[in-house]
Residue frames as qw, qx, qy, qz and C-alpha x, y, z in Angstrom:
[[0.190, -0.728, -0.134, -0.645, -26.56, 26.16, -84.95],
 [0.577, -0.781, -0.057, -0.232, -26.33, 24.87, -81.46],
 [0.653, -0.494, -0.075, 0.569, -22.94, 24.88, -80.86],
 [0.307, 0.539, 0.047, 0.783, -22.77, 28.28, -82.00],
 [0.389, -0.705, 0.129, -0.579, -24.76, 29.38, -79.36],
 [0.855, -0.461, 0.000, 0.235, -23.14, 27.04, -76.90],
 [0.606, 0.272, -0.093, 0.742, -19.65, 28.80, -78.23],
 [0.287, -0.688, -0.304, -0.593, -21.59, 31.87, -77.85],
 [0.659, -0.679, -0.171, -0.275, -21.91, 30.98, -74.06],
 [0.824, -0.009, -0.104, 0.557, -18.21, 29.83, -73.34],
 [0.442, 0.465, 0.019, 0.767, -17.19, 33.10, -74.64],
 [0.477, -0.742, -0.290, -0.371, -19.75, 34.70, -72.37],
 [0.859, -0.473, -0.015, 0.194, -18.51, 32.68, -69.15],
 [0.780, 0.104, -0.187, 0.588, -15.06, 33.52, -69.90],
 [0.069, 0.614, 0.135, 0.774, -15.57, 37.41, -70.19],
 [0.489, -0.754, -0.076, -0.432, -17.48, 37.64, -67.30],
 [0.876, -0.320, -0.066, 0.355, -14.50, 35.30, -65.23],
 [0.701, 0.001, 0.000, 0.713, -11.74, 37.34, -66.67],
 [0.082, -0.757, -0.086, -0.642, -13.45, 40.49, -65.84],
 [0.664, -0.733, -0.094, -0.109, -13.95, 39.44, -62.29],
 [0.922, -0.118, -0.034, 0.367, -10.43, 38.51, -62.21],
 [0.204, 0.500, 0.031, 0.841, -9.44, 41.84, -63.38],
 [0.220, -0.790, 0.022, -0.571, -11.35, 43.75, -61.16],
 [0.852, -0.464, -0.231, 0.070, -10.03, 41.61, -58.36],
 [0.137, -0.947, 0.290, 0.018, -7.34, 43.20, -56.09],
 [0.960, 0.064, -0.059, 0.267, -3.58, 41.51, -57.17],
 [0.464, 0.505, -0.199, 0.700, -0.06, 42.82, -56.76],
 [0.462, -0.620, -0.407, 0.486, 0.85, 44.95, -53.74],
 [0.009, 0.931, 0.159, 0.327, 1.11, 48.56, -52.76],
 [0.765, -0.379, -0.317, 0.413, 4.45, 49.25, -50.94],
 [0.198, 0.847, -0.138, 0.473, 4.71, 53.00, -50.00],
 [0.756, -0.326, -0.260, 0.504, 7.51, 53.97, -47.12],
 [0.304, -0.933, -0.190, -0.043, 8.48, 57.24, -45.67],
 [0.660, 0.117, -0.245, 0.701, 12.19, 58.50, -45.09],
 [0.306, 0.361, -0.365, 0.802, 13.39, 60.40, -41.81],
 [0.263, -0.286, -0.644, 0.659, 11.09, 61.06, -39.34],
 [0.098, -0.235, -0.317, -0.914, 8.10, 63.50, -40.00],
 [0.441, 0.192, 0.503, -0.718, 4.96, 64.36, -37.64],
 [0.653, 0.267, -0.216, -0.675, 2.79, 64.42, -40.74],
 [0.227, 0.088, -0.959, -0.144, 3.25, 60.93, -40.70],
 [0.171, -0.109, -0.782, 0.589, 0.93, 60.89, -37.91],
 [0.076, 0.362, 0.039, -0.928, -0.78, 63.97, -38.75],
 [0.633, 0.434, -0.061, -0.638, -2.03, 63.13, -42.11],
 [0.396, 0.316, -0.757, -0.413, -0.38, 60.45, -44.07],
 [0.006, -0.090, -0.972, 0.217, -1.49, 57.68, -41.48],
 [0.348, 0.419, 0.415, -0.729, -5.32, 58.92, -41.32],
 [0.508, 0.416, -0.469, -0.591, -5.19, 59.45, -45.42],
 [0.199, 0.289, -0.935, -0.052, -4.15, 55.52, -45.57],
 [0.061, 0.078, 0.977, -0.190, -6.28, 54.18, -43.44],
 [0.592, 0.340, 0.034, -0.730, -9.43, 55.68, -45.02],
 [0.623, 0.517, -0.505, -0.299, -8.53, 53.59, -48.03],
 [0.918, -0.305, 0.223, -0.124, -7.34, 50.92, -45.45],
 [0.739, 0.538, -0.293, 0.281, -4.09, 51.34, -46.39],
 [0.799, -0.499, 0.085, 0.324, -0.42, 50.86, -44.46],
 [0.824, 0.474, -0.076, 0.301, 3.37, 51.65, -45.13],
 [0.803, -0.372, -0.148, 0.442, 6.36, 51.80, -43.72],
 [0.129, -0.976, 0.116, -0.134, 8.18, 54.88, -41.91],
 [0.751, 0.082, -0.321, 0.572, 12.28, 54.48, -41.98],
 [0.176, -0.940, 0.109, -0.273, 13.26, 57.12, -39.54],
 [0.411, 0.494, -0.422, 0.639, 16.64, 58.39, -38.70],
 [0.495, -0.354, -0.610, 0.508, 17.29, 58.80, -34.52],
 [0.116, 0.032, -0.038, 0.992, 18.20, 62.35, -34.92],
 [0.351, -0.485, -0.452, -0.662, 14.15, 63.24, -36.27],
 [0.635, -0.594, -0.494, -0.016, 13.12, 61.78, -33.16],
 [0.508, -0.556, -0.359, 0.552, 15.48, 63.42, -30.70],
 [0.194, -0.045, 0.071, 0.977, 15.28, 66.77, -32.49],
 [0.259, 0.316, 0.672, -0.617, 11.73, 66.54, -32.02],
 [0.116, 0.241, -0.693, -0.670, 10.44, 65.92, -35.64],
 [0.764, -0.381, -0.282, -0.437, 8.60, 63.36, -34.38],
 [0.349, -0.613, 0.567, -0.426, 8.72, 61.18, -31.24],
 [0.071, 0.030, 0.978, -0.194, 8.83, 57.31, -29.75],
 [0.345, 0.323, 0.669, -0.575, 5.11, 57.88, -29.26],
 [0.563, 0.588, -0.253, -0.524, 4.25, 59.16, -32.78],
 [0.574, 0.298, -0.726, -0.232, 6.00, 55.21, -33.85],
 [0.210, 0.124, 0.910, -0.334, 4.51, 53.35, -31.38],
 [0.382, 0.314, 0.586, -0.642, 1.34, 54.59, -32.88],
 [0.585, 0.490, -0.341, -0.549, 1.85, 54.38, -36.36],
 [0.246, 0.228, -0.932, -0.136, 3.22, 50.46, -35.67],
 [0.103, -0.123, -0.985, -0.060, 0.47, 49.51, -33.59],
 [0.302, 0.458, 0.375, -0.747, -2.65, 51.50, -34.14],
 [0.471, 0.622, -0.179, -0.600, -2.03, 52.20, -37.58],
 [0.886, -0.153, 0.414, 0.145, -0.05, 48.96, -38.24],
 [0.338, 0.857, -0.389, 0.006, 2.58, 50.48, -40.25],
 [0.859, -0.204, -0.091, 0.461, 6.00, 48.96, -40.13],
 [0.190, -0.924, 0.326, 0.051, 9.18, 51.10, -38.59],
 [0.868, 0.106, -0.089, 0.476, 12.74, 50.76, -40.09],
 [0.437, -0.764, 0.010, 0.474, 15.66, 52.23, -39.44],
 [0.518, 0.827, 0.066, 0.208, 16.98, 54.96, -41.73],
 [0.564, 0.306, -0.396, 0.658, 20.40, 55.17, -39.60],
 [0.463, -0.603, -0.402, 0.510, 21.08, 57.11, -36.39],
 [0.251, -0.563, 0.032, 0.787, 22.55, 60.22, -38.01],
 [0.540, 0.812, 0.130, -0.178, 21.63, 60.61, -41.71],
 [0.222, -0.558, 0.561, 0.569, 25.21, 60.30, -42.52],
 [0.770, 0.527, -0.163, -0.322, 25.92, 59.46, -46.01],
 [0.887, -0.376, 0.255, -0.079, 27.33, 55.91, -45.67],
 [0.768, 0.533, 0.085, 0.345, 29.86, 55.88, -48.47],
 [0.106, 0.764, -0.285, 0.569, 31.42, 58.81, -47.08],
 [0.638, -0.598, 0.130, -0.467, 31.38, 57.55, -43.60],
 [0.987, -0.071, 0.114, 0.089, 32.62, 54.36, -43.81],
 [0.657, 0.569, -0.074, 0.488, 35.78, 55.91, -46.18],
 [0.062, 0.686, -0.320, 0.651, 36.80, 58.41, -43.28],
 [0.562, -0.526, 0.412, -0.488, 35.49, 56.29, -40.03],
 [0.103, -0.018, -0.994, 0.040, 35.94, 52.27, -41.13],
 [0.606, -0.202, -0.662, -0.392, 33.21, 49.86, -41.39],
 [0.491, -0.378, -0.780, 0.083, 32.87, 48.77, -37.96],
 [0.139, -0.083, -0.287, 0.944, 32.69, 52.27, -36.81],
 [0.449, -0.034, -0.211, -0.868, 29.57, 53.07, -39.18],
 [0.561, -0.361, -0.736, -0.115, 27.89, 49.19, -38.08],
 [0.343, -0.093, -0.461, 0.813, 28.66, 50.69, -34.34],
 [0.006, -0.366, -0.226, 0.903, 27.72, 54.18, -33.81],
 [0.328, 0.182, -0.328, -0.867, 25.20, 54.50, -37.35],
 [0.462, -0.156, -0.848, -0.210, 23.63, 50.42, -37.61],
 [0.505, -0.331, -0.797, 0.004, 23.14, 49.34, -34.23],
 [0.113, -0.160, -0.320, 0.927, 23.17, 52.21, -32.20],
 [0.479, -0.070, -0.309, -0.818, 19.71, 53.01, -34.39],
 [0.588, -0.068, -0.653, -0.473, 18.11, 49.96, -33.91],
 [0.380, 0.001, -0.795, 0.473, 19.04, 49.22, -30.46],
 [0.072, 0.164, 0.347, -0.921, 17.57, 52.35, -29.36],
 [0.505, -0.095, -0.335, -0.790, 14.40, 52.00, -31.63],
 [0.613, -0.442, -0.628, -0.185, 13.95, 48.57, -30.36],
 [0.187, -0.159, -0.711, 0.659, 14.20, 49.32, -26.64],
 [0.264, 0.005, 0.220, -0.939, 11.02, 51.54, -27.34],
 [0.498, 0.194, 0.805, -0.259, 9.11, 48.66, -28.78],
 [0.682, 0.611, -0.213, -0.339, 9.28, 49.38, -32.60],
 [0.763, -0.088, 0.615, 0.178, 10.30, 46.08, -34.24],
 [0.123, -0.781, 0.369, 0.487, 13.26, 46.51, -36.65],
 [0.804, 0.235, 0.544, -0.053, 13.31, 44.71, -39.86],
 [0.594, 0.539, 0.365, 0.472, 14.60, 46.62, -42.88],
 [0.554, -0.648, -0.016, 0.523, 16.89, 49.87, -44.09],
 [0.522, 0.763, 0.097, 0.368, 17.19, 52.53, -46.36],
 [0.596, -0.170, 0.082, 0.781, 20.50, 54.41, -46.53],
 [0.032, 0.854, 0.191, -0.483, 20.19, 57.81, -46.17],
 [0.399, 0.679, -0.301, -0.538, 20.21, 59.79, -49.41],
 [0.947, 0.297, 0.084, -0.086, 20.12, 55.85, -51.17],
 [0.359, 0.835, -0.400, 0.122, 23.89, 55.85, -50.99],
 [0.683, -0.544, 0.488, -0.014, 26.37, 52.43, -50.22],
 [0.138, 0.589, -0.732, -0.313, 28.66, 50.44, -51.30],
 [0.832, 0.002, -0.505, -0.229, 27.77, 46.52, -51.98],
 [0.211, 0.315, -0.676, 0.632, 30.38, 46.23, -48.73],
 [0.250, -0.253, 0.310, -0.882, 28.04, 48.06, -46.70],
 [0.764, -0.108, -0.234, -0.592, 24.58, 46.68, -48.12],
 [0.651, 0.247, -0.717, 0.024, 26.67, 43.10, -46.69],
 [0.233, 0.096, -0.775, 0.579, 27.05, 43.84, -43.62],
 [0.367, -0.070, -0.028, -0.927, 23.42, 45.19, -43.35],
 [0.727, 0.136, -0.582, -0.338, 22.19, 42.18, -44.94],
 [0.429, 0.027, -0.816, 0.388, 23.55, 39.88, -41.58],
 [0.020, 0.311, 0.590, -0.745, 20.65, 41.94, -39.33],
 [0.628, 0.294, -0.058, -0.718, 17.93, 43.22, -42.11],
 [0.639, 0.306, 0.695, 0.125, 15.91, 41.59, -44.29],
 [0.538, 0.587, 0.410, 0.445, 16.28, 43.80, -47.15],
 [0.204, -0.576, -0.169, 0.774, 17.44, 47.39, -47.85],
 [0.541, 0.787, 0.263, -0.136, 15.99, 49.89, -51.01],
 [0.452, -0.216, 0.350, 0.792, 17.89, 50.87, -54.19],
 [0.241, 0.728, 0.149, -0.625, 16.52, 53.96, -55.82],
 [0.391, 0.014, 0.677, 0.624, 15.52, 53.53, -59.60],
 [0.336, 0.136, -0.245, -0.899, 13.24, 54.30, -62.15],
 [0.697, -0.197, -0.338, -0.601, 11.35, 51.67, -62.26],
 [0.259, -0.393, 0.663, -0.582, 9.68, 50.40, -58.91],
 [0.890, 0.066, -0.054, -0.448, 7.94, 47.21, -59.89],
 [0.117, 0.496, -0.853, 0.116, 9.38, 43.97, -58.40],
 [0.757, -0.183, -0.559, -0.287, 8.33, 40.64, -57.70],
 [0.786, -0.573, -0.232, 0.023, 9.76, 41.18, -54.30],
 [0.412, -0.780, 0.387, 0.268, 13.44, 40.97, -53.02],
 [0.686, 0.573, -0.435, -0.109, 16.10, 40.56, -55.42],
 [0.885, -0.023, -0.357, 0.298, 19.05, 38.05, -54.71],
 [0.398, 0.390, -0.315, 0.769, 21.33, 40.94, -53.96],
 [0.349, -0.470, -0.693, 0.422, 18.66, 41.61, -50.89],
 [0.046, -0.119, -0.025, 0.992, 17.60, 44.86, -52.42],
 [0.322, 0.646, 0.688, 0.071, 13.90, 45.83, -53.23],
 [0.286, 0.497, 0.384, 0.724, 13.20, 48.75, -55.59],
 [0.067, 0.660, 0.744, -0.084, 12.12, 52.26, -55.59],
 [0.399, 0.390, 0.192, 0.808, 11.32, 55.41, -56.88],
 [0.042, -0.403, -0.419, 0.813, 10.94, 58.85, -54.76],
 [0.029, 0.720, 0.677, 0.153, 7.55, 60.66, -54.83],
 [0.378, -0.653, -0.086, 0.651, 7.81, 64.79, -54.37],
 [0.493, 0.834, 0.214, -0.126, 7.88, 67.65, -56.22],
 [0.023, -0.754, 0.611, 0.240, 11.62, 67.47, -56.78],
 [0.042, -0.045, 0.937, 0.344, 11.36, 64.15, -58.32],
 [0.405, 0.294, -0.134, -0.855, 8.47, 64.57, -59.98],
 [0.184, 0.106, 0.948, 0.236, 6.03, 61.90, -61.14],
 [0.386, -0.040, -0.195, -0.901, 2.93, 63.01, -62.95],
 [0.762, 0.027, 0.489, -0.424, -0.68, 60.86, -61.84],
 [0.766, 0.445, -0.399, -0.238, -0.92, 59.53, -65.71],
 [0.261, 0.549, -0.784, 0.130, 2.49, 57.81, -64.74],
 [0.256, -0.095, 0.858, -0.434, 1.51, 56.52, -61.10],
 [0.715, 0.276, 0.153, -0.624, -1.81, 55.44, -62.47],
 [0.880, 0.256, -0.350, -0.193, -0.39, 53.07, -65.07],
 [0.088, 0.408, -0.848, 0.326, 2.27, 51.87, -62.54],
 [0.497, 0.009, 0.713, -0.494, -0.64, 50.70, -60.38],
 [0.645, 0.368, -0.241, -0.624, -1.77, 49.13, -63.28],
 [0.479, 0.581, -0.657, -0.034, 1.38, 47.23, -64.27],
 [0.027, -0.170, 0.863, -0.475, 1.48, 45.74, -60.72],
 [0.671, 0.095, 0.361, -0.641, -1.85, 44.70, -60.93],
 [0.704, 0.480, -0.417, -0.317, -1.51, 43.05, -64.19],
 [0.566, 0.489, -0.656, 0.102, 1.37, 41.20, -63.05],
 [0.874, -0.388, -0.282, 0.084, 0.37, 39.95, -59.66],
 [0.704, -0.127, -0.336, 0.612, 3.68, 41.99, -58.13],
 [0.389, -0.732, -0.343, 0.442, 4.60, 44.71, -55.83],
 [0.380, 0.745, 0.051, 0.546, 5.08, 48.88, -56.85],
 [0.492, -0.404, -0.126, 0.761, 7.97, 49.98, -54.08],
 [0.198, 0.594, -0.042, 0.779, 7.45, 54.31, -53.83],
 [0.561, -0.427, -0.523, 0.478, 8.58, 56.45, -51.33],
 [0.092, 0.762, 0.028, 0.641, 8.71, 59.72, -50.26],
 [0.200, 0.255, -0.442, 0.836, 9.16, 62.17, -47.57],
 [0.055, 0.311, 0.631, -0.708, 5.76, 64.19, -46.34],
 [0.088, 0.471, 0.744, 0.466, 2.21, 65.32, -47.56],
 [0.019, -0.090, -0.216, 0.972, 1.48, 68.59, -47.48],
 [0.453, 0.537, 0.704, -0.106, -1.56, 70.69, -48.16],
 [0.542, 0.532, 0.406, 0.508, -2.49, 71.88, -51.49],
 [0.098, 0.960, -0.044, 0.259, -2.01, 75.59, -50.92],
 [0.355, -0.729, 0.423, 0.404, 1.98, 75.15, -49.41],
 [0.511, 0.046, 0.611, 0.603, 2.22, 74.24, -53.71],
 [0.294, 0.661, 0.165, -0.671, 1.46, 76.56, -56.56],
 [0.506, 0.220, 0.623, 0.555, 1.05, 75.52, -60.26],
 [0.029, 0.556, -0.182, -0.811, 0.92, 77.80, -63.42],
 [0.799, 0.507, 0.301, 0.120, 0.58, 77.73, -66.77],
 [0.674, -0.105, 0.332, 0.651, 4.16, 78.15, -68.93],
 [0.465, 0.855, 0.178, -0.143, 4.16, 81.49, -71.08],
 [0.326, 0.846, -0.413, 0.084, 8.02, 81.52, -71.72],
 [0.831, -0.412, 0.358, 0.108, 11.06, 79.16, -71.03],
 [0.430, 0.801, -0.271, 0.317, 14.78, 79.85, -71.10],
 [0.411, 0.478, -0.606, 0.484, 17.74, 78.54, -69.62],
 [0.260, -0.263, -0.821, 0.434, 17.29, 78.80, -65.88],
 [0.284, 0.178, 0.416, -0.845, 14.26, 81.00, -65.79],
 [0.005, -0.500, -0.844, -0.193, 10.19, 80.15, -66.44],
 [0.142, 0.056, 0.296, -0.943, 7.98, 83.02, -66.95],
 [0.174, 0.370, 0.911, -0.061, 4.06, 82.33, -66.33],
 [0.096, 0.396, 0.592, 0.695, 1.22, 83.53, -67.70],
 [0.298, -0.834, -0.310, -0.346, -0.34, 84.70, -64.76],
 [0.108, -0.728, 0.507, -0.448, 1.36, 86.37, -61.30],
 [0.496, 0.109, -0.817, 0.272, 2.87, 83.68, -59.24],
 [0.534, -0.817, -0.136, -0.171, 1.12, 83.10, -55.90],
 [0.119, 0.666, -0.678, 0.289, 3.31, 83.22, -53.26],
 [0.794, -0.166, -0.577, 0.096, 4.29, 80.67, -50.63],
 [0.665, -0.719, 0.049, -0.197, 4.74, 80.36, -47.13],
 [0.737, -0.407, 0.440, 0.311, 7.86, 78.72, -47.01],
 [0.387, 0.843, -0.337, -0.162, 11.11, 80.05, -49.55],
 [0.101, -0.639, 0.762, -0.001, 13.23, 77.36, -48.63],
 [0.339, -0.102, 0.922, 0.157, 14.05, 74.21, -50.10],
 [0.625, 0.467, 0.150, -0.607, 11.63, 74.89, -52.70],
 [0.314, -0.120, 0.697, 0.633, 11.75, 72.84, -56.08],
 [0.448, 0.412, -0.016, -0.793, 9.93, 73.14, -59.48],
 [0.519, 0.294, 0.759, 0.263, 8.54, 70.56, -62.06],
 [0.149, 0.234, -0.415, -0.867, 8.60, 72.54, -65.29],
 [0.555, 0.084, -0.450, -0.694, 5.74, 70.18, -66.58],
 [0.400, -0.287, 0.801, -0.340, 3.38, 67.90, -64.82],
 [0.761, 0.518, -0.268, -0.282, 3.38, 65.90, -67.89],
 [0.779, 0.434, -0.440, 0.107, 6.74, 64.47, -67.52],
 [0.939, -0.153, -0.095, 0.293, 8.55, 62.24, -65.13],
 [0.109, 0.845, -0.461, 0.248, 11.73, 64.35, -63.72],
 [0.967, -0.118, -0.205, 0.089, 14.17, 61.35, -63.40],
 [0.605, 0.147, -0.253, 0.740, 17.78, 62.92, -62.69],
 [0.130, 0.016, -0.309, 0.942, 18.81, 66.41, -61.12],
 [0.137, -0.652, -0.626, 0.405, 16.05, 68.13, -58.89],
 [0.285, 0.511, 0.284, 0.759, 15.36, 71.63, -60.17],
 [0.486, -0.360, -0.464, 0.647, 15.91, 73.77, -57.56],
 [0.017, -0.924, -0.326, -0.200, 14.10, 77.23, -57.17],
 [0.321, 0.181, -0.212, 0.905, 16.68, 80.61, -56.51],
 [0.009, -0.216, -0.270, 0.938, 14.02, 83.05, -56.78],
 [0.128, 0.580, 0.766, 0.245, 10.40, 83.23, -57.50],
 [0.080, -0.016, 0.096, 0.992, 9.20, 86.92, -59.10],
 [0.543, 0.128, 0.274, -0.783, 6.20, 88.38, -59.83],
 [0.826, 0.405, 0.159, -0.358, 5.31, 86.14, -62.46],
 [0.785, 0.451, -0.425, 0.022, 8.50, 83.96, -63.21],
 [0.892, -0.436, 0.077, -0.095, 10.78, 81.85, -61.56],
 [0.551, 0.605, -0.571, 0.064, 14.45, 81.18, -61.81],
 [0.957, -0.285, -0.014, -0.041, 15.88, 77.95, -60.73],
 [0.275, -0.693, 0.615, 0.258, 20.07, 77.20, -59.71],
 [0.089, -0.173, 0.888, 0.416, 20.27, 74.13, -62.13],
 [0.501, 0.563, 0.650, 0.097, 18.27, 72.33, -65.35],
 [0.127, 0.089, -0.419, -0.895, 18.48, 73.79, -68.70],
 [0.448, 0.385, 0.518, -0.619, 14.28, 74.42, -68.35],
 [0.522, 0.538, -0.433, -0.501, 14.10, 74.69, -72.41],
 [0.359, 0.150, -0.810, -0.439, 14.44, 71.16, -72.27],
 [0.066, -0.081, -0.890, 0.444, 12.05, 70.35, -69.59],
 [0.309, 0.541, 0.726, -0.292, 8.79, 72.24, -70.80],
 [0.187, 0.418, 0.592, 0.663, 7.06, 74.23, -73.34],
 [0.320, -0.031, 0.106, -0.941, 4.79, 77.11, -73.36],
 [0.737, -0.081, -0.321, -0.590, 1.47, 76.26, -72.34],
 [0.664, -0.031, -0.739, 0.110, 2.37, 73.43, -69.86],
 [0.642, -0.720, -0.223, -0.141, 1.12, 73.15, -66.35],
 [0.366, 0.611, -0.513, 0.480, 3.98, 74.09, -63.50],
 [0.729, -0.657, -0.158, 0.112, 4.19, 72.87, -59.69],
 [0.286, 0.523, -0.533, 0.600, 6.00, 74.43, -57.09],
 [0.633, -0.671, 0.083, -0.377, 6.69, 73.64, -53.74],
 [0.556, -0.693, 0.418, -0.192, 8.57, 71.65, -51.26],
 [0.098, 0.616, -0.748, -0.226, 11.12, 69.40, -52.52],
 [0.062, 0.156, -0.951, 0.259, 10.61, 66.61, -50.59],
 [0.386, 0.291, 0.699, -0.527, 6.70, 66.44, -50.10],
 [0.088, 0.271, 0.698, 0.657, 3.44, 65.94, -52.22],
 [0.384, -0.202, -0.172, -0.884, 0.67, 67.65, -52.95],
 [0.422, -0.017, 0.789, -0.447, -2.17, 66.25, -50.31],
 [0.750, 0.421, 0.098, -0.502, -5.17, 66.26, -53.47],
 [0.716, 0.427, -0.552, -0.008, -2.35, 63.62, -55.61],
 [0.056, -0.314, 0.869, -0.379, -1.51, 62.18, -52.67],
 [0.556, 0.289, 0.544, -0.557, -5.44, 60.96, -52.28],
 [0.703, 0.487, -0.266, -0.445, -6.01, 60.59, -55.98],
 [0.533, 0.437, -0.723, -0.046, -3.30, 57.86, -56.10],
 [0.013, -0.148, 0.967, -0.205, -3.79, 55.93, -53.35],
 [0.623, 0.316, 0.027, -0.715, -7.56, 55.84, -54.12],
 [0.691, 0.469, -0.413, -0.364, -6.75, 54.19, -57.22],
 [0.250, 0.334, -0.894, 0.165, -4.44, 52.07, -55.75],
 [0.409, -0.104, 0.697, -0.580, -6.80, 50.93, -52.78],
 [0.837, 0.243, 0.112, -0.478, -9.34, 49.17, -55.96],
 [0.839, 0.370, -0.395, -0.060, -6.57, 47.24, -57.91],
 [0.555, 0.564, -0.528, 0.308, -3.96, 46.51, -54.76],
 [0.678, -0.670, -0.231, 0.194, -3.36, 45.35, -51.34],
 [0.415, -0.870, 0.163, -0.209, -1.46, 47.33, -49.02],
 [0.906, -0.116, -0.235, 0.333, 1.73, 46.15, -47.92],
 [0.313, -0.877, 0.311, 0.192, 4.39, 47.17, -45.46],
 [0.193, 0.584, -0.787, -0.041, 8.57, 46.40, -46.85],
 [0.115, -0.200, 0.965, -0.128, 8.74, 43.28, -44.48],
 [0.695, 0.299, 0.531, -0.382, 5.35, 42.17, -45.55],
 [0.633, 0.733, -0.161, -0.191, 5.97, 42.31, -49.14],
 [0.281, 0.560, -0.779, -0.002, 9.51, 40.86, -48.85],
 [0.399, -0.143, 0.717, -0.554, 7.86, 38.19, -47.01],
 [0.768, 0.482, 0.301, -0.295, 5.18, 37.31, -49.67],
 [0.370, -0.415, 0.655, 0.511, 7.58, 37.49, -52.08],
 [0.004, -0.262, 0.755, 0.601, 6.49, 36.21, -55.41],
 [0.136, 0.228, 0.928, -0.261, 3.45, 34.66, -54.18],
 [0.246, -0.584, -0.473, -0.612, -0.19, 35.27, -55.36],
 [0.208, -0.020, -0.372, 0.904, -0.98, 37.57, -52.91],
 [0.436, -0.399, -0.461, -0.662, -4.74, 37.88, -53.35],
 [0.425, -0.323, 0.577, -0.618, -6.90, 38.09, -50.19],
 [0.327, 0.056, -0.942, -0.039, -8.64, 34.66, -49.46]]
């Protein structure tokens, strides 16, 4: 009888250890920014640090000298907010193309160091590099690779124990043109909890919730969606996309908006018929940005099961238990 209830107590003690251990923050959070975007400033840095969160802003030269944002707007997100700043090139070219019409030591020149020089002379410290529109050759990523510590390749799935060999770390774009539904990001932050390693997503900008409009499906055909109720409108007609259903993960082509009617939508590409159903929820809105109320919902979640991390932190920790101490 009494080593039942001594078993009894083991089992106890274990539960209550491998609960705490669970609820304990593990894995990292590594979110990052592409091009250059007040709202960084504006909102995303403010949102974060509620939650006492961080994450790194690659920005292109151009943003800054076309007044997007400014020297002052990354000085303050690197050492107020303690973000890290990389460098997303000088022009936005698309480096594959660039390199094929200008040579390699043109695009290290006038697109590599020409960025970084100029970022660091303002006093942003320069560590890491995403290629505009996630596009290089293994060439390229080489020569990169002699001045970064690491540069992103854009997949589907954004869970890594760090840098790979090839000096690349994951990730997958956030936005209503690449669509991820919460359900999704919710068990990511899970997965990376579980496993003690790091979920790599990025995006663009965070709007608020009225420059998006969702629906409910009442028809779907080819390239048009008609809703069940009148579409609001928007403020902004351009560069719009759609997520037929915010159920499901849009992993390939974006689904560009043409025209939005009284109550239906038609989009320039996606066969919609396979992308939702009557009766499914719809977002529209800005390609590139999220919604501000899923933008809060998800790092929330994240902020109980994950630490924060900037790129060059996280490549940096690498593999390590990362728990605070």
């Amino acid at each position: 009888m009494l080593w039942k209830i001594c078993l009894k107590m083991l089992l106890a003690v274990l539960l209550l250890v491998n609960s705490s251990y669970a609820d304990e923050k593990r894995g990292g959070f590594v979110l990052a920014f592409d091009d250059g975007f007040q709202n960084w400033t504006a909102v995303i840095a403010p949102e974060l640090a509620r939650v006492g969160g961080v994450a790194t802003g690659f920005v292109n030269n151009e943003s800054i000298h076309s007044g997007r944002i400014s020297f002052n707007d990354l000085l303050n997100l690197q050492n107020s907010y303690g973000w890290e700043i990389g460098t997303h090139t000088y022009h936005h070219f698309d480096s594959t193309i660039f390199v094929e019409f200008h040579g390699m030591s043109s695009w290290i020149k006038n697109e590599l160091d020409a960025s970084v020089v100029e970022l660091q002379s303002h006093g942003l410290r320069i560590n890491s590099l995403v290629f505009p529109f996630n596009k290089y050759t293994k060439e390229v990523a080489g020569e990169v690779l002699k001045q970064m510590e690491c540069y992103r390749q854009s997949e589907f799935y954004p869970i890594a124990a760090g840098k790979r060999e090839d000096g690349s770390v994951p990730g997958v774009e956030i936005g209503v043109g690449n669509y991820v539904p919460l359900k999704q990001l919710f068990e990511w932050i899970d997965m990376a909890h579980e496993k003690n390693q790091f979920l790599f997503l990025y995006g663009h900008e965070v709007l608020p919730d009225n420059e998006f409009v969702s629906g409910v499906v009442a028809s779907i055909d080819g390239h048009r969606l008609v809703a069940k109720d009148k579409i609001r409108s928007l403020s902004s007609l351009e560069y719009l996309c759609l997520a037929p259903d915010n159920r499901r993960e849009l992993k390939y082509a974006r689904v560009r908006v043409k025209t939005i009617g009284n109550n239906f939508v038609d989009v320039i590409n996606g066969d919609l018929s396979s992308l939702s159903e009557p009766g499914a929820t719809f977002v529209i809105g800005p390609c590139n940005a999220m919604p501000l109320s899923d933008f809060r919902a998800m790092v929330e979640y994240a902020s109980k099961k994950l630490n924060f991390l900037t790129v060059h932190s996280a490549v940096n920790a690498g593999s390590k238990d990362i728990r605070p101490r």
